[in-house]
C-alpha positions as CSV (number, residue, x, y, z in Angstrom):
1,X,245.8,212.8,278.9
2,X,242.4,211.5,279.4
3,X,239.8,211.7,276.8
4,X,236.8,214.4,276.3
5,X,233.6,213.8,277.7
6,X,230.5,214.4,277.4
7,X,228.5,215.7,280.7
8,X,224.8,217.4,281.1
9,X,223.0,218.8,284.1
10,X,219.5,219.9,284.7
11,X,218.4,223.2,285.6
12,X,218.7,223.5,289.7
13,X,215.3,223.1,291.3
14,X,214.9,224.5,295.4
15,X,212.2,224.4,297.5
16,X,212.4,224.8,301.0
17,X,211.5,222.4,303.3
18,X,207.5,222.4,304.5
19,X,207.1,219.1,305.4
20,X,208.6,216.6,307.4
21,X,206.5,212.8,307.7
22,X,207.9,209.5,309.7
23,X,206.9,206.1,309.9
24,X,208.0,202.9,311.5
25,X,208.0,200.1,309.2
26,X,207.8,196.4,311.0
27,X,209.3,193.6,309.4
28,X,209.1,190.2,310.7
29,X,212.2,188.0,308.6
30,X,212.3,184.9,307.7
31,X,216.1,184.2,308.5
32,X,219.5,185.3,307.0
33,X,218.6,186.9,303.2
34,X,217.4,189.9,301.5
35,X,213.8,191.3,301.9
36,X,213.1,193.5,298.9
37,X,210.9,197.1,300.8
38,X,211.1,199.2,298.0
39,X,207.3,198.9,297.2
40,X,206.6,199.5,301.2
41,X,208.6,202.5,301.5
42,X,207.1,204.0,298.0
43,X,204.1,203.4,300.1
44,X,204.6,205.6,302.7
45,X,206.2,208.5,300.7
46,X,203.0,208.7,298.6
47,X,200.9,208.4,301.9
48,X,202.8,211.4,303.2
49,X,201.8,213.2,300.2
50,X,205.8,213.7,299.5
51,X,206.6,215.4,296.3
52,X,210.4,217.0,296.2
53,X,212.8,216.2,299.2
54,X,215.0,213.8,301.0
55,X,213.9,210.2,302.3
56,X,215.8,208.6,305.2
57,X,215.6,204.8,306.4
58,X,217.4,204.2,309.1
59,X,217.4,200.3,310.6
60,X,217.2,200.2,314.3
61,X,219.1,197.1,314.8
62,X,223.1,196.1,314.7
63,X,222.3,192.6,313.6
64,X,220.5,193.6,310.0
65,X,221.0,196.4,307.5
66,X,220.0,198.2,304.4
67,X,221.4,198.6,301.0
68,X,220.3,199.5,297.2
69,X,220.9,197.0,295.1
70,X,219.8,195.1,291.8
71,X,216.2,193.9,291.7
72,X,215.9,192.4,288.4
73,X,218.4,189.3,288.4
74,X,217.9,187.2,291.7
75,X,221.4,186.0,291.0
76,X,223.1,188.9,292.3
77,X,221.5,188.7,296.1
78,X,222.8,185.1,295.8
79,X,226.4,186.1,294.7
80,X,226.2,189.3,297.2
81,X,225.2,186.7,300.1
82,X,228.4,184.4,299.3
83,X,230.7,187.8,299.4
84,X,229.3,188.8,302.9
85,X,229.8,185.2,304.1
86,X,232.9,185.0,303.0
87,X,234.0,188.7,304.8
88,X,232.5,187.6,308.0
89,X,232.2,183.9,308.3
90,X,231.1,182.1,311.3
91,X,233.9,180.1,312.2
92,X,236.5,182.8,312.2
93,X,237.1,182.2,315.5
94,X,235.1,185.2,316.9
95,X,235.6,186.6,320.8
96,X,231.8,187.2,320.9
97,X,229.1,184.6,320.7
98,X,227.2,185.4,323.5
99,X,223.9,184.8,321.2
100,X,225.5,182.1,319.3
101,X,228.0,181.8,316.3
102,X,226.0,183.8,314.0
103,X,225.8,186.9,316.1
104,X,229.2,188.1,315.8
105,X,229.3,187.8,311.9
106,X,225.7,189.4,311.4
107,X,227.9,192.6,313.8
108,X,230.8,192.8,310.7
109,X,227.9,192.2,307.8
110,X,226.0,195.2,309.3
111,X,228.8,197.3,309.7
112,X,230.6,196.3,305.9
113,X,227.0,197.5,304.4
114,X,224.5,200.6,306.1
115,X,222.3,201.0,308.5
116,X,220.6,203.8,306.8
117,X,219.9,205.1,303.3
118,X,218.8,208.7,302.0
119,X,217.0,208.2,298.9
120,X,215.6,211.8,296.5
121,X,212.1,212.2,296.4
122,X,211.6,213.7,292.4
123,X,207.8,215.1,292.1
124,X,206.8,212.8,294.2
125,X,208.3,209.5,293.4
126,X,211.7,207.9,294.7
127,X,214.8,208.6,292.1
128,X,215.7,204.9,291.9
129,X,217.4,204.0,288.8
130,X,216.1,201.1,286.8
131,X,216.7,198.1,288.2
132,X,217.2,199.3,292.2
133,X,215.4,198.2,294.8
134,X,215.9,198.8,298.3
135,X,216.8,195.7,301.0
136,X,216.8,194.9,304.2
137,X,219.4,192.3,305.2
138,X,218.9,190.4,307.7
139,X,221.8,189.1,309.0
140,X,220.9,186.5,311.4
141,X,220.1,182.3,310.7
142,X,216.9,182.8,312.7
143,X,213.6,184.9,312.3
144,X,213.6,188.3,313.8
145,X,211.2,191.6,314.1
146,X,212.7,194.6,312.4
147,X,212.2,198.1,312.5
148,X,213.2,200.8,310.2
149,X,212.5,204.3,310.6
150,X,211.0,206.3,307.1
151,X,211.2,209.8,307.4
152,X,210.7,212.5,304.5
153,X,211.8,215.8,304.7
154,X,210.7,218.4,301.7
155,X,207.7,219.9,300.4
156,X,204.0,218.6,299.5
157,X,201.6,218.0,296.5
């Protein structure tokens, strides 16, 4: 028998959707790591004048991903790096390495974490919690260009 608990919920808010804004954000990496966006993309949902809806990111690459995370303690991108490496290390022994022994890893990484995110828009501000931030991971040992499609579907200020 479990235990009572104790559970709220807003009022339902609806709007239908008016607006719909897109944006390619450019990234230029620096190697294998995390690249904290989350001030970029609140960027572009104010520029599209966003105030209640649905935000997509979607990373137009195989080789790099996306993912919410802690953004107050550096420690955890540290200890989430070593658990990725450890899932898909280079010398596993991998059929493809057509663009070297990191390629095929930076394939598994990608697929073990997202290549897109939908994130609420809340009167006009992303519903992050606290201490979330949004990444891009690159993947790869060397610098890359990255692209990541923002696109906001709901209504205007």
């Amino acid at each position: 028998m479990s235990s009572a608990r104790t559970m709220t919920r807003g009022p339902v808010a609806a709007a239908a959707v008016t607006h719909v804004a897109s944006s390619l954000l450019t990234v230029q990496t620096a190697g294998a790591g995390f690249l904290d966006i989350t001030h970029e993309v609140a960027k572009f949902v104010a520029e599209a004048g966003a105030r209640d809806g649905a935000l997509t990111l979607f990373v137009r690459h195989t080789s790099a991903s996306l993912t919410i995370q802690e953004n107050a303690d550096p420690t955890v991108l540290v200890d989430l790096t070593t658990v990725l490496n450890r899932l898909a290390p280079e010398n596993a022994g991998w059929a493809h390495d057509t663009e070297g022994p990191d390629d095929m890893p930076a394939h598994v990484k990608s697929m073990l974490t997202a290549t897109s995110l939908q994130i609420p828009v809340v009167q006009g501000r992303l519903a992050l919690g606290t201490w979330q931030g949004i990444y891009l991971i690159e993947h790869r040992r060397r610098p890359h260009r990255r692209e990541v499609v923002l696109q906001f579907l709901g209504t205007m200020e």
